[in-house]
Structures are given as C-alpha cells and as structure tokens.
VEXROGU-549997 format. One record per residue (C-alpha): residue number from 1; residue in one letter; chain; x, z, y negated. Coordinates in steps of 0.1 Angstrom, whole numbers, plus 5000, padded with zeros to 4 digits. Each point is the difference from the previous one (the first is absolute). Layout:
BEGIN
<atom i="NUM" aa="A" ch="A" px="X" pz="Z" py="Y"/>
...
***
This chain:
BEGIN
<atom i="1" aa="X" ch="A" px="2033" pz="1213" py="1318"/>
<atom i="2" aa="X" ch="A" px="4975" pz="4976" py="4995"/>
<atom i="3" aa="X" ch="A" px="4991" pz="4964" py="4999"/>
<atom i="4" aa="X" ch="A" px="4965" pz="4985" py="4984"/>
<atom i="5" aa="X" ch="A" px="4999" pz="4963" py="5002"/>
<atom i="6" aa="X" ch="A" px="4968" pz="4987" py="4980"/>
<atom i="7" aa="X" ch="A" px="4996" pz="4959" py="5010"/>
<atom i="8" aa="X" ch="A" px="4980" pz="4972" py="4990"/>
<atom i="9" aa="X" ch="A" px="5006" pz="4965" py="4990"/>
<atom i="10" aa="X" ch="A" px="5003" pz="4981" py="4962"/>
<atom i="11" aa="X" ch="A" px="4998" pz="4965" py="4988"/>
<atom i="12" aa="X" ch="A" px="5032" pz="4985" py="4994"/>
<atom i="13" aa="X" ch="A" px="4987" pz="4991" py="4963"/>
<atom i="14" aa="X" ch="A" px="4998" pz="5040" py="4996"/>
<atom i="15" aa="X" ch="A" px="5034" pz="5007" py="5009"/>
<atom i="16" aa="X" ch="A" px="5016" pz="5009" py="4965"/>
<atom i="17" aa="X" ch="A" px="4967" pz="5018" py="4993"/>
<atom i="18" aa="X" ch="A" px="5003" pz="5021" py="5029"/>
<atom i="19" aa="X" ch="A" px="5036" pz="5005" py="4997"/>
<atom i="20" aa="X" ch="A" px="5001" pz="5010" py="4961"/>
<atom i="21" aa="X" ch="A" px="4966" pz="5024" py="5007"/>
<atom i="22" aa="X" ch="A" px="5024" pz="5016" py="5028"/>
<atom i="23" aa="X" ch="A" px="5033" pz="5005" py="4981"/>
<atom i="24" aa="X" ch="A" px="4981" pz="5015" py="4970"/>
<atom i="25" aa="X" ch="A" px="4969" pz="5018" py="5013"/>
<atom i="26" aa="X" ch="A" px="4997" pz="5007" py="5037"/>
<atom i="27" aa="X" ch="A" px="5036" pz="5005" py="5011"/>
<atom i="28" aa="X" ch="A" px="5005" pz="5026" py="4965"/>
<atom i="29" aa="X" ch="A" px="4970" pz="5018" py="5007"/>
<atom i="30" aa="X" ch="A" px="5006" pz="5006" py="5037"/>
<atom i="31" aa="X" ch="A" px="5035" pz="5012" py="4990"/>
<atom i="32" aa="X" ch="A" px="4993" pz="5024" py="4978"/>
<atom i="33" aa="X" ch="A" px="4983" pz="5021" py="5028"/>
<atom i="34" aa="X" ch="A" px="5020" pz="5024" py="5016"/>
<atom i="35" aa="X" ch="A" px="5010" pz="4996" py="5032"/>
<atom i="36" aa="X" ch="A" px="4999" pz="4961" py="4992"/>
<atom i="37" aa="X" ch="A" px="5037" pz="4987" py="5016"/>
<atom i="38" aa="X" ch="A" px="4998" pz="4961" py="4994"/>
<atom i="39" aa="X" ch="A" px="4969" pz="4975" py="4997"/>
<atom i="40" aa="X" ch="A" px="5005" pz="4966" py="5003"/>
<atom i="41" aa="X" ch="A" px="4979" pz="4965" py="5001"/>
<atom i="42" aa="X" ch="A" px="5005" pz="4981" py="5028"/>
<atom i="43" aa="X" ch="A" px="4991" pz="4961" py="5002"/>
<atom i="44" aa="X" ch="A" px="5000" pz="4974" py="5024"/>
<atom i="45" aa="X" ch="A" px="5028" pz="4974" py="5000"/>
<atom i="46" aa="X" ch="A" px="4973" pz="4974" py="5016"/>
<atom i="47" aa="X" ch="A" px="4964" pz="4994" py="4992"/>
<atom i="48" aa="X" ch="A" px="4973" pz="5013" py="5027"/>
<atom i="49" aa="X" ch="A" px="4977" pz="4974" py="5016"/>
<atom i="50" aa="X" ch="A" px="4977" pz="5010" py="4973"/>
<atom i="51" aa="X" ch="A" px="5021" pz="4982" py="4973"/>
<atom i="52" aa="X" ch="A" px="5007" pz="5037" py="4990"/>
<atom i="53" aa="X" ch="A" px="5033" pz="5025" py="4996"/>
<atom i="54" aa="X" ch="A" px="4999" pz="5031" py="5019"/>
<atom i="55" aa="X" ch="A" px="5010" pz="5028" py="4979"/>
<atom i="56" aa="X" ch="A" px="5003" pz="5038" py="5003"/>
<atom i="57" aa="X" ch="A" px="5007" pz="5031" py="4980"/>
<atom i="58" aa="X" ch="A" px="5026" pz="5023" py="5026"/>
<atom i="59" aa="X" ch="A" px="5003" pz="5035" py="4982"/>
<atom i="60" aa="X" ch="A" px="5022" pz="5029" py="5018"/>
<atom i="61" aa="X" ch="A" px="4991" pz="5036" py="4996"/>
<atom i="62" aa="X" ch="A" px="5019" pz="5035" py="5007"/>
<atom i="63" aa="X" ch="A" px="4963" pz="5012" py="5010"/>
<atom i="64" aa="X" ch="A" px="4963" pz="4990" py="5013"/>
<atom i="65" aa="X" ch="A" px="4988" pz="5024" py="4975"/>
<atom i="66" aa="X" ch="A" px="5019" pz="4985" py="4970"/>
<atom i="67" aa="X" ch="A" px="4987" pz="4962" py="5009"/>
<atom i="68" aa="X" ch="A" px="4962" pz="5016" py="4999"/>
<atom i="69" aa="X" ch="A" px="5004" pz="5015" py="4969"/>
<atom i="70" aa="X" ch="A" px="5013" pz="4967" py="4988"/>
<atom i="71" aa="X" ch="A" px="4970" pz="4976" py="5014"/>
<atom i="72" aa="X" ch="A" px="4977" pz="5026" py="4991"/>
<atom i="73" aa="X" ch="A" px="5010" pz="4998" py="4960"/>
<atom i="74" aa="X" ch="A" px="4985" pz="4985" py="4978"/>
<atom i="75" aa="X" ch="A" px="5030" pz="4982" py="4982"/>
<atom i="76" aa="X" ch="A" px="5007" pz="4981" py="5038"/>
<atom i="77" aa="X" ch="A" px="4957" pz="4996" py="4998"/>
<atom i="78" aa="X" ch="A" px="5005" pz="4982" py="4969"/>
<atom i="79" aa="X" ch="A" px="5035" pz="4982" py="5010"/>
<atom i="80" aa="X" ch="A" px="4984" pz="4984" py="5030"/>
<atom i="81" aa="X" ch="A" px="4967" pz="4983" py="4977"/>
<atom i="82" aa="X" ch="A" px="5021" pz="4980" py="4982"/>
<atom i="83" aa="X" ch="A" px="5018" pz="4990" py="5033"/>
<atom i="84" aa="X" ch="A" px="4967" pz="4996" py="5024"/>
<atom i="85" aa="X" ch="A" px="4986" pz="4964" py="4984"/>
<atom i="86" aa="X" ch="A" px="5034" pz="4986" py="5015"/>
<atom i="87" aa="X" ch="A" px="4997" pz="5006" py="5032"/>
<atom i="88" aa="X" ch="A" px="4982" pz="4971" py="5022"/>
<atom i="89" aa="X" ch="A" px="4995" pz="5017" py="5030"/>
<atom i="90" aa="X" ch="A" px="4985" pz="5038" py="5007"/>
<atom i="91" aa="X" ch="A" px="5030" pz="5024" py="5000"/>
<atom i="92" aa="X" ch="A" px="5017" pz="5018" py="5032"/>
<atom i="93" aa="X" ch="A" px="5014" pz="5034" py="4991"/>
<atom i="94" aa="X" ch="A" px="5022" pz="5014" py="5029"/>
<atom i="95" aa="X" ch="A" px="5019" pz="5033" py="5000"/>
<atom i="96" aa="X" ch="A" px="5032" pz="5008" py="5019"/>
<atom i="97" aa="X" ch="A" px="5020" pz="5027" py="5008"/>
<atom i="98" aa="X" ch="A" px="5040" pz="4995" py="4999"/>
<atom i="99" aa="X" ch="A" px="5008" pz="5018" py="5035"/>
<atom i="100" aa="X" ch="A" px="5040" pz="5008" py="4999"/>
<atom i="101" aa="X" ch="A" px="5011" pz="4993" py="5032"/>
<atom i="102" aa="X" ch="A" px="5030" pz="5027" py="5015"/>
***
C-alpha cells in the first residue's frame, strides 16, 4: 500500500473554503479512482509562525500505478485549480510506502 501526503499551508480566513472545496470536490474525485482507499484533509490545530494553518491532503492507495493514473487525470488536474489559490506556501508532495513489518 501506499501513502501520498500533498502539504502546504492556508489562511485561517480560508478555512471553510478549503474545507467545503475538499468535502465536495477533491476528496469525491480522488475516491472515485480505483485503487483510492481513503483521502483525507489534514489541518493544523495551531497557527505556523507565518500566521498560517498547515494543512495536507493524505490519500492511501492499493497501488503506485493506481495513484499515477489518478494525478495524471484530468478530473484531479482540474480538482486541484480550484484548490491551488489557497495555498500560501509552495506545496511538498511526499510519497510513502506502508512496509508491514513480520
């Protein structure tokens, strides 16, 4: 399995914004991919030094191929433009793979 965790940072005034584009665009679109297990928005409980809210998108995946086919769509192309003029600080994307440990 694996985990993509896409970060960046919002100002607080944006946080319904950012949470209503999430619940009805970005999290929908991500899940109707297959291979898509969960995608969820993470946010800060504190504001940065910047004054801003961390936040990040954490999606699971059964496969590396089904999370390229996803980011390489279109519909997640056009999910993330009406996300992008949120975020205050240039995105980190970081993949992982979930080891199982035996």
């Amino acid at each position: 399995m694996y985990v993509r965790l896409f970060s960046s940072a919002i100002d607080p005034n944006d946080l319904p914004e950012v949470r209503r584009i999430f619940a009805e665009d970005i999290g929908p679109v991500f899940e109707s991919f297959a291979g898509c297990l969960s995608m969820e928005l993470l946010l800060g409980t504190d504001r940065n030094a910047g004054g801003l809210i961390d936040a990040a998108a954490l999606s699971r995946w059964k496969s590396q191929e089904d999370l390229t086919t996803a980011i390489e769509s279109r519909a997640v192309a056009e999910s993330m433009v009406r996300i992008l003029p949120f975020l205050q600080l240039e995105p980190v994307i970081r993949m992982f793979e979930i080891v199982d440990v035996e």
